[in-house]
C-alpha positions as CSV (number, residue, x, y, z in Angstrom):
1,X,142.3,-57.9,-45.2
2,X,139.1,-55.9,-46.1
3,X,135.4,-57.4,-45.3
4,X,133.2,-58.2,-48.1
5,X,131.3,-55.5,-47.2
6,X,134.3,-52.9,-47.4
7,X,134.9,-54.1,-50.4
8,X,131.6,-53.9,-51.5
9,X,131.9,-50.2,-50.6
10,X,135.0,-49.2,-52.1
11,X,133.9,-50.9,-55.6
12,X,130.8,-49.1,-54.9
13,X,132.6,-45.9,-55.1
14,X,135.1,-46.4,-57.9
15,X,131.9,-47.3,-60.0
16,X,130.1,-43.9,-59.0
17,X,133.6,-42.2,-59.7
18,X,133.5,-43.5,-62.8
19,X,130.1,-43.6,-64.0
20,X,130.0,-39.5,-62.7
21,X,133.1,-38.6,-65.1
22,X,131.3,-41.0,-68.3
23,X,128.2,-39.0,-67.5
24,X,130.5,-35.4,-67.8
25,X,132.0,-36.4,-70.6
26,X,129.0,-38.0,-72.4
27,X,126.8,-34.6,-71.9
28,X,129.5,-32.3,-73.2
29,X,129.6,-34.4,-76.3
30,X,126.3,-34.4,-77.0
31,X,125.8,-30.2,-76.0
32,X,128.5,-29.5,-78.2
33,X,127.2,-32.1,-81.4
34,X,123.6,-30.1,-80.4
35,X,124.4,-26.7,-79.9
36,X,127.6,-25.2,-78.3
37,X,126.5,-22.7,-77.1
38,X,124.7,-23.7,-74.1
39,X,126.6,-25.2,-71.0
40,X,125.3,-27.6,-68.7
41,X,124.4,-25.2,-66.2
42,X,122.5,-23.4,-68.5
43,X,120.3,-26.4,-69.9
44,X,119.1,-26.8,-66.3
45,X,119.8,-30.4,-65.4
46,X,117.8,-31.2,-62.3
47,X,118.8,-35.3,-62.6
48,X,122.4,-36.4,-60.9
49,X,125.0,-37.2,-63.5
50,X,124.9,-40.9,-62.7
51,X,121.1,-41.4,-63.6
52,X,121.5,-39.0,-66.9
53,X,124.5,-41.4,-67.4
54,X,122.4,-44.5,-67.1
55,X,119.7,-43.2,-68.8
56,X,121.9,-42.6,-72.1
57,X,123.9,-46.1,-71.6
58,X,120.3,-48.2,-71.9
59,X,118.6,-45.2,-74.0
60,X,121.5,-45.9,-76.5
61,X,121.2,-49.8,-76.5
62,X,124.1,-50.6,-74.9
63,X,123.9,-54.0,-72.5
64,X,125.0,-53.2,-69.4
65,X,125.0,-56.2,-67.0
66,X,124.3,-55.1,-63.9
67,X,122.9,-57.3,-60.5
68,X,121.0,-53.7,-60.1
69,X,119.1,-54.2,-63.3
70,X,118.3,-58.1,-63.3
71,X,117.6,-58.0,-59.3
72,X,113.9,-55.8,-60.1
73,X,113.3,-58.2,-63.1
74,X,114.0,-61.4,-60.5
75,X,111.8,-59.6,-58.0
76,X,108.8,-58.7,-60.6
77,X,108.1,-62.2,-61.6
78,X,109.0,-63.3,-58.2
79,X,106.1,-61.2,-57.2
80,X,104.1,-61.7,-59.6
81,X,104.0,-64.8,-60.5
82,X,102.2,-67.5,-57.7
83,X,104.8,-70.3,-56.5
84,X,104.4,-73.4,-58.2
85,X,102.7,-71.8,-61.3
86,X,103.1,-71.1,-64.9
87,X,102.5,-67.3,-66.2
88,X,101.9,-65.2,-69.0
89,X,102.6,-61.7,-69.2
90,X,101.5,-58.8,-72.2
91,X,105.0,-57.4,-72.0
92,X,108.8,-57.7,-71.7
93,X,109.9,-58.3,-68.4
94,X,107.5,-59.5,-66.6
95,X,105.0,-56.3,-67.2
96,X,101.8,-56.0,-68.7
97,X,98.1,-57.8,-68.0
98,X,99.3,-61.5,-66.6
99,X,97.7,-64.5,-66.3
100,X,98.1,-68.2,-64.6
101,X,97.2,-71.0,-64.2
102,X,98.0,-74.4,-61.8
103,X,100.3,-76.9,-62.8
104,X,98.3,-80.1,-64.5
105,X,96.0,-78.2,-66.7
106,X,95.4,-79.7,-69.9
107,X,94.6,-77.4,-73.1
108,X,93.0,-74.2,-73.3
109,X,92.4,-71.4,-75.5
110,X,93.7,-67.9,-73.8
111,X,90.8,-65.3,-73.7
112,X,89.9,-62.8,-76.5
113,X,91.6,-59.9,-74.7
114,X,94.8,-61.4,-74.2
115,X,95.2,-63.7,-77.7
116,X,98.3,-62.9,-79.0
117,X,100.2,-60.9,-76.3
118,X,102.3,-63.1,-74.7
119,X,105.5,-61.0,-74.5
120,X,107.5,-63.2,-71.2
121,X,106.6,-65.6,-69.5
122,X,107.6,-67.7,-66.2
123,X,107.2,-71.2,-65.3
124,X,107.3,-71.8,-61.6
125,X,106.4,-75.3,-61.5
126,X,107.7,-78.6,-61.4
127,X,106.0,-79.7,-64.7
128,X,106.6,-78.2,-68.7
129,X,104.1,-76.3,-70.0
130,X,103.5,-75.1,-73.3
131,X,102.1,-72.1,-75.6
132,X,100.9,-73.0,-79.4
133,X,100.2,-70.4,-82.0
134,X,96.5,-70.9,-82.9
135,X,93.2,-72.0,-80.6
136,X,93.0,-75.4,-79.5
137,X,96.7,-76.3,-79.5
138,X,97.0,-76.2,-83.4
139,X,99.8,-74.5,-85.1
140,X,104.0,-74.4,-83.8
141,X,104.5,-75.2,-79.8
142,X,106.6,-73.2,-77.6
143,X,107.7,-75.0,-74.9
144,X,108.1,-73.6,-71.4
145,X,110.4,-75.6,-69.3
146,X,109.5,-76.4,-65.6
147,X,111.4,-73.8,-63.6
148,X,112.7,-71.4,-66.4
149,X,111.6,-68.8,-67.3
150,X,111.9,-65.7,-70.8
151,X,111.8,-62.1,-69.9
152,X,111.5,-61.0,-73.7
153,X,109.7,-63.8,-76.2
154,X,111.9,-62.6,-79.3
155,X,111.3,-62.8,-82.7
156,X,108.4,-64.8,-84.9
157,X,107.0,-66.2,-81.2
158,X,106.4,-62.5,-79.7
159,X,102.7,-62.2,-79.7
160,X,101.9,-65.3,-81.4
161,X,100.2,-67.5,-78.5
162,X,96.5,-68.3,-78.5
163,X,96.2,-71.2,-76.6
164,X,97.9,-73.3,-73.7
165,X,98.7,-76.1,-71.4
166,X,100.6,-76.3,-68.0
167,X,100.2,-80.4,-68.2
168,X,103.6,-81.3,-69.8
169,X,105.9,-79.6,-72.7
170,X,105.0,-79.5,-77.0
């Protein structure tokens, strides 16, 4: 019986196989929709197949799920994001200006630079926190759950936060 890591390897290669003949047969599509007349040789791809493959999957829309993808977004907030605290960030995934604060602190209004960015956030602690739509807590509540987190704040809420509290939920 094979190790996990053998395995790990062969799968490994059977999804490069793969991904290399999607990547062929996803270019010569697309030169031949474009103009058939040029090859790929003659276009001068400097990129492997795989990444131009990739590249057109997520360029396209199409989910992929992939522990490749969500490990970096796991590891940006990770790093990001202080232990034990509630955070803010300007855009999707974790990117963008950020900002923190300890759990326990009551109300407050989020600065002039940042009002209205709040794109993801991550809640580190041990206690809900909570974002409202207008200064001084007024307006709809979005709640932040202790130890969850939102890579992409969709819809009516994205960029909608002016003020908030790490002392308990809405």
């Amino acid at each position: 019986m094979p190790s996990d890591t053998r395995k790990l390897g062969l799968l490994r290669r059977r999804c490069l196989l793969i991904l290399d003949k999607c990547a062929e047969c996803i270019l010569r599509r697309l030169l031949k929709r474009y103009d058939p007349r040029y090859s790929m040789q003659e276009i001068g791809i400097a990129m492997s197949k795989k990444w131009i493959a990739v590249a057109l999957i997520l360029g396209a829309g199409i989910g992929v799920s992939s522990p490749a993808f969500a490990v970096s977004d796991q590891d940006r907030w990770r790093e990001r994001c202080p232990d034990q605290a509630p955070c803010f960030f300007n855009d999707l995934n974790y990117r963008g200006e950020m900002s923190w604060k300890q759990p326990g602190i009551g109300l407050v209004n989020i600065s002039h630079k940042n009002n209205d960015q709040l794109s993801s956030w991550a809640n580190r602690s041990y206690q809900d926190a909570a974002g409202y739509e207008h200064a001084d807590g007024l307006g709809e509540c979005l709640p932040m759950p202790k130890r969850q987190r939102n890579s992409w704040v969709q819809g009516w809420w994205n960029d909608r936060v002016s003020s908030w509290k790490t002392n308990g939920g809405c």
